[in-house]
Every structure is written in C-alpha cells, then in structure tokens.
N, C-alpha and C positions, 0 to 999 in steps of 0.2 A: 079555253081558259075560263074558269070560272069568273064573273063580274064581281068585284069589289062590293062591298054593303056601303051604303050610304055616308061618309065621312072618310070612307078609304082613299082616295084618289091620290095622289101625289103632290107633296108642296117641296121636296127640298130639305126637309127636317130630317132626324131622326125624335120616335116617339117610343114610350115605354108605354105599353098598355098590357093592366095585368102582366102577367106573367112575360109577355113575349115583349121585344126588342123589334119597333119594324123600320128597316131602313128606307134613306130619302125615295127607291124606286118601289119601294112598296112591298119589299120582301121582306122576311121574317129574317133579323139579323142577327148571328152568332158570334161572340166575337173569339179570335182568333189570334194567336197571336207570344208574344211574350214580354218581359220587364226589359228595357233596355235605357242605358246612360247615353250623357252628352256630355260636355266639356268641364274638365271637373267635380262629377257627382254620377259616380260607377260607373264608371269607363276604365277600371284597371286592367282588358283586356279586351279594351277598344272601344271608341265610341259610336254611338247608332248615327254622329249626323255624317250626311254622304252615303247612307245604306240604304235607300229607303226603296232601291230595286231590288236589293236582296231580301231584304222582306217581302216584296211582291211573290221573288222565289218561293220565298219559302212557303208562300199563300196565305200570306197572314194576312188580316184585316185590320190589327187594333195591337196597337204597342202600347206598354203604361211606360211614361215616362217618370224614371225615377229619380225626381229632384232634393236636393236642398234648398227650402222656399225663403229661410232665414239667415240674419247676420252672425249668426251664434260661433258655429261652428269654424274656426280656421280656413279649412278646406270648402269652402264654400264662394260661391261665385260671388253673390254678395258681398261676400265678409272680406273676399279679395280685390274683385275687381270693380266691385258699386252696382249699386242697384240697378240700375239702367242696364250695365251688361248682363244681369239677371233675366232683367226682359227681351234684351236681343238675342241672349243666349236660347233661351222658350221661343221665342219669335220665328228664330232663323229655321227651326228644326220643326216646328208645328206646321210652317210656311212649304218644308219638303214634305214632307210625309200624308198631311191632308190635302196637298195639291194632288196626289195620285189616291186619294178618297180612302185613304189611309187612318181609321180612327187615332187618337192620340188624348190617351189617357192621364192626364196632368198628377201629377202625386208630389203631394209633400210630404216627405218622408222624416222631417224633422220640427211637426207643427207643433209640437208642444214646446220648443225652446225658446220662442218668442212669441207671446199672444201679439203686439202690435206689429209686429215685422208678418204674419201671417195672415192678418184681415186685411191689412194693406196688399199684399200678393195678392189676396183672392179678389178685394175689390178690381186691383187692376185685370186681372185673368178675366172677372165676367165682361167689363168695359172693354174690353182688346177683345173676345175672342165668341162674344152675344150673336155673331151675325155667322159665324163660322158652326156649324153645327157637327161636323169633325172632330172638335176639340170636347171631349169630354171634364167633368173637374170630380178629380178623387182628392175632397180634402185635407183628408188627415189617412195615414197608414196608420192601422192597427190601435184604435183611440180607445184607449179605457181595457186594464184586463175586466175587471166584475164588475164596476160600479155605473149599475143599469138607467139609474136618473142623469148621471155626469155623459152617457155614451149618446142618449138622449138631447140632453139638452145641448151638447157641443154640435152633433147632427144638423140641428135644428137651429143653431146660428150660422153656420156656413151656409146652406139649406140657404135660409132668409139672407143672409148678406149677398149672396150668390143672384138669387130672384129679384131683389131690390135694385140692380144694376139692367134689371130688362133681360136678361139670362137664362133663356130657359133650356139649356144646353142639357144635355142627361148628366145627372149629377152621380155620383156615386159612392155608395157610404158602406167602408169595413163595418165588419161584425165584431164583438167582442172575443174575449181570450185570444190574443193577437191575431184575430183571423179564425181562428180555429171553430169557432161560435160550440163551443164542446159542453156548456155549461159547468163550467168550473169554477169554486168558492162561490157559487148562487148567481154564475152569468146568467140572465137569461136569455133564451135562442131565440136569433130575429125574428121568426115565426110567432114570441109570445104577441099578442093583440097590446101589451101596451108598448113596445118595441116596434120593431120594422111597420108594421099597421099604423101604428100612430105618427110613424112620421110620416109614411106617405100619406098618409089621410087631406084631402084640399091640396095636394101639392102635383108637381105634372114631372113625369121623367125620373124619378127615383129609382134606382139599380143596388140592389146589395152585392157586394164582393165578400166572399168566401175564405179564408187562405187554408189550403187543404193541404197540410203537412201530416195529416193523418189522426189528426184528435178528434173527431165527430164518431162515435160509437167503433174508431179504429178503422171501419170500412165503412164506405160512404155507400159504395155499389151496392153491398146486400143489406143496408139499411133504410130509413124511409125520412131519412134528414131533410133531403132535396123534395120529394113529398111533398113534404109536411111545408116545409117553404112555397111551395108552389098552391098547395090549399090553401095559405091564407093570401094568396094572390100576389104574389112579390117576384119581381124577376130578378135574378142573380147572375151573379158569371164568378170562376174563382178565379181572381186578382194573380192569385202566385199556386205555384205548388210546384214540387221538384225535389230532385235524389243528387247524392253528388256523385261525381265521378270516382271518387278514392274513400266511400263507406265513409266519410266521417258526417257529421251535421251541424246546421248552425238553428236550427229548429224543432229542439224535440232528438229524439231517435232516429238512427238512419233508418229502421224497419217501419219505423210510422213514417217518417219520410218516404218509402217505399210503396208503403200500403197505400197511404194517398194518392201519390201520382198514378197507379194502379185506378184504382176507381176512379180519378179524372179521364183518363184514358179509356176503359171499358167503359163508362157509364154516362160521362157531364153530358156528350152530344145529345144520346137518346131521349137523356132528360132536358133538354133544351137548355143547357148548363153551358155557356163559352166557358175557355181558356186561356190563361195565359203563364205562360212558363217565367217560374225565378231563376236565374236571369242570363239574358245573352250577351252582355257584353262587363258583369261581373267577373270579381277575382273568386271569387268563393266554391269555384269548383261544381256549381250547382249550373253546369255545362252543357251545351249541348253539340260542343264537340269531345273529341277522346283527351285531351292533351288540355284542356278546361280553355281553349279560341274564344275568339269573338266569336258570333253567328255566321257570319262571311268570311272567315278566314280560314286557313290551315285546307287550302286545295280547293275552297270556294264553296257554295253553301250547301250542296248535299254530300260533299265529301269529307270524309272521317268523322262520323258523327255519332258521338254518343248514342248507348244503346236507346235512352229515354229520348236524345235528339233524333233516333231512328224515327222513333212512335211518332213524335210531331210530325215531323217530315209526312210522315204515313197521312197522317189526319188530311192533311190537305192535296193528297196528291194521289186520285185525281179530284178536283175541287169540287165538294157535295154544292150539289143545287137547290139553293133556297125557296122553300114555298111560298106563294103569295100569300101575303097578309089579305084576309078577307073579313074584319071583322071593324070596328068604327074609330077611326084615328080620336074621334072626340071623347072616347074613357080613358083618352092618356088624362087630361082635365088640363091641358095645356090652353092658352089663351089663344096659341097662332094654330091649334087644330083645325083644319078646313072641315 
C-alpha cells in the first residue's frame, strides 16, 4: 500500500479536497445512494426511518434526507406537531442511519417559505449535529433559477451561518436552473470563477450537487460539463436524477429525464461523480421498484425492481473498492485538518 503524503493520516472527519470527497478511513468517498422521507415529508410510499439495513442492502453510503425545514406548509412537522418534534424527528433518523456510517444528507426542501424559520433550523443543525461528521447540510434545494448574485449570496449565508456554530461538516450547495446548472436565461455554470470558485474560496468542505434531469447540453456522458467542473477544482455529486416508471415527469421531459439518468449511470462514477436517486420512498413514481414501493418493499430490496432500480442495484453489487486518498488532508483549508 502506498503511504499517505504528509496531512493524510486519519482523524475521523470527512474532507473535501479539490475535487475528491476523502472519507474518515482515508479513502476516496463516492457517495451513493438515494433521496428518501421520514414522517410526514415524502413518505407517500413509505418512510426511510427503520430502513437503514436496507439501505446497507442496497450498498448505499449516503441518503439526502428530504425535509420540510419550516412552519409554512400545512403538511409539515413543524407546522403540525412543533418545532421540537422537527428536531426529534431529524434526530431519531440521523441517530439510525449514521450509527451504521451511513452519510445523511439534511435538505430543506422548502427554504424559501420562511427566511427566520430556516436560519433557525440550520443554526440549530450545525449546534446538534458539529461533532457528528455523517451528517452532511444541503441548505437550500434548487435556490435561484438565473439570478447568479442572489445564488451567491444566499450560498454564502448558510455557508457562514453554518461555520459560525463550529461546523465544519461537508456543506453542500445546489447549482442553478433547478439543478440542472444548463445555463439558462444567463445562469451561470458553477464552474464560472465567480460562482462555485468564489464560494469555496477560504472555505473548507464545500460539495456542489448537480440535479441531472437531463438539461446540461442533453447528455452529460458525451459532454465535458463534469470536466470542466472538475478543472476549476470543485467536487460534485448529483443530489437527484431519475425516470419514472409510467413515461410521465415532473421535471422537464421524460426523454431528458431518460437521457440523464443514462449519463448518471454510464458516466458519474468514472468521473468521480456520486449519486443519488429521486426518490425511494416518494409518490411520484420516480421508483425504484415496478409498482412505484418504497425501497424495501414489494418482496424486499432487490426484488421487483424497476428497470432504473435494476441499474442502482447493479452500481453497487459487487461493492467497488475505494482507493486511498494519498494526497494532504490540509488543502481541504479546514481548521481540524491534521
């Protein structure tokens, strides 16, 4: 085995550096995986908590948990059952899932409906969850279609609110045009230098998410998107991407929905791109069983599985072996880098 370069050795974190993701034992981490609900917030065909062996099954590493963070919405845990069960609700399920080293990808999926009900969430997220390095924070899903100073500047207050509690958890930040980062009505693609560069610029752990529903030049595989993201030193993963089971969509075209998942699947690993599938325990048919199950259901996790929950299935079975990270934990620019 080759020796580690000086700052490499192991502490227990996870670190972003440049392009690559290295996990606590020192190997270059992919994440793997897909969106799944909890109690009251997309769970209309089942909830992830009490799964979190079946996700082992299925060799996932990294679940984005897809929350309602605020009181806005009706159907919200907040808004029904108080804040406090908000937090036990996050608690109880981050508490399974990263006890079996389980990444768990925090998302607010409705940050724009209350600015002070969402700084408050995330203040409390970095104070709970600073010493837990499992616990990822995707602040905002899908923030901003084009307006490149506002995607920016919201970035860059979670970013610093998040830091300011002692947090230096891998933080991670959607791209514009819902995900898609396609450049549309004059988005510009994270890769521009005053974009994704300038916010991780002095900052430690920053991860961009992707959502590859098929808008990036249509094919991602025979284009040089990921590239060009990876030249200006950013390390990515796609947050979502998925086809449904019944040709309709809720994203764009089912053929661009196609197309994407297509290049996620032929392409993200090679290019050192994780994944994570929209969604397992969704109504929306964006399924990875035949019959649109939870993940775990319908004859148990590898049976009856959609042709796309084929492909997943496939990804990880038999489970690729991570290479050692051999290069200086200290250009994450983290404070606790050894």
């Amino acid at each position: 085995m080759v020796p580690p370069a000086s700052g490499a050795q192991r502490n227990g974190r996870f670190y972003v550096v440049g392009t690559d993701i290295v996990a606590p034992d020192g190997t270059q981490f992919l994440p793997l995986g897909a969106n799944v609900g909890t109690t009251l917030n997309f769970d209309w065909r089942g909830t992830g908590n009490g799964h979190s062996s079946d996700a082992l099954a299925w060799g996932w590493n990294t679940v984005r948990l897809t929350i309602y963070c605020t009181s806005t919405a009706d159907f919200s845990i907040w808004h029904r059952d108080g804040y406090d069960a908000l937090l036990a609700t996050v608690d109880n399920f981050i508490t399974e899932y990263t006890s079996k080293h389980i990444v768990v990808m925090v998302e607010c999926h409705d940050w724009f409906a209350n600015q002070a009900d969402t700084d408050r969430f995330w203040t409390d997220m970095a104070t709970r969850y600073r010493a837990n390095p499992y616990v990822w924070f995707n602040a905002m899903n899908e923030p901003e279609w084009n307006d490149n100073a506002q995607w920016l500047n919201l970035q860059q207050h979670y970013l610093g609110l998040i830091r300011a509690q002692g947090a230096e958890n891998v933080f991670v930040a959607d791209v514009m045009n819902s995900g898609n980062d396609a450049g549309w009505d004059g988005a510009l693609p994270v890769y521009d230098p005053s974009m994704g560069p300038t916010l991780r610029t002095g900052q430690c752990n920053v991860l961009f998410s992707m959502h590859d529903y098929g808008g990036v030049d249509n094919t991602i595989g025979s284009s040089n998107y990921w590239d060009r993201v990876h030249a200006a030193n950013l390390a990515m993963v796609v947050g979502e991407f998925g086809e449904t089971i019944d040709g309709t969509s809720n994203a764009g075209s089912y053929q661009l929905n196609v197309n994407g998942a297509n290049d996620v699947f032929s392409a993200a690993a090679s290019k050192g791109i994780g994944m994570l599938w929209w969604h397992a325990t969704h109504g929306d048919n964006y399924s990875l069983k035949n019959n649109g199950d939870a993940f775990y259901a319908d004859g148990g996790d590898s049976a009856n599985l959609s042709p796309a929950g084929a492909r997943l299935w496939a990804a990880a079975h038999p489970a690729p072996t991570p290479p050692k990270f051999t290069g200086d934990l200290r250009a994450s620019g983290c404070a606790s880098a050894p």
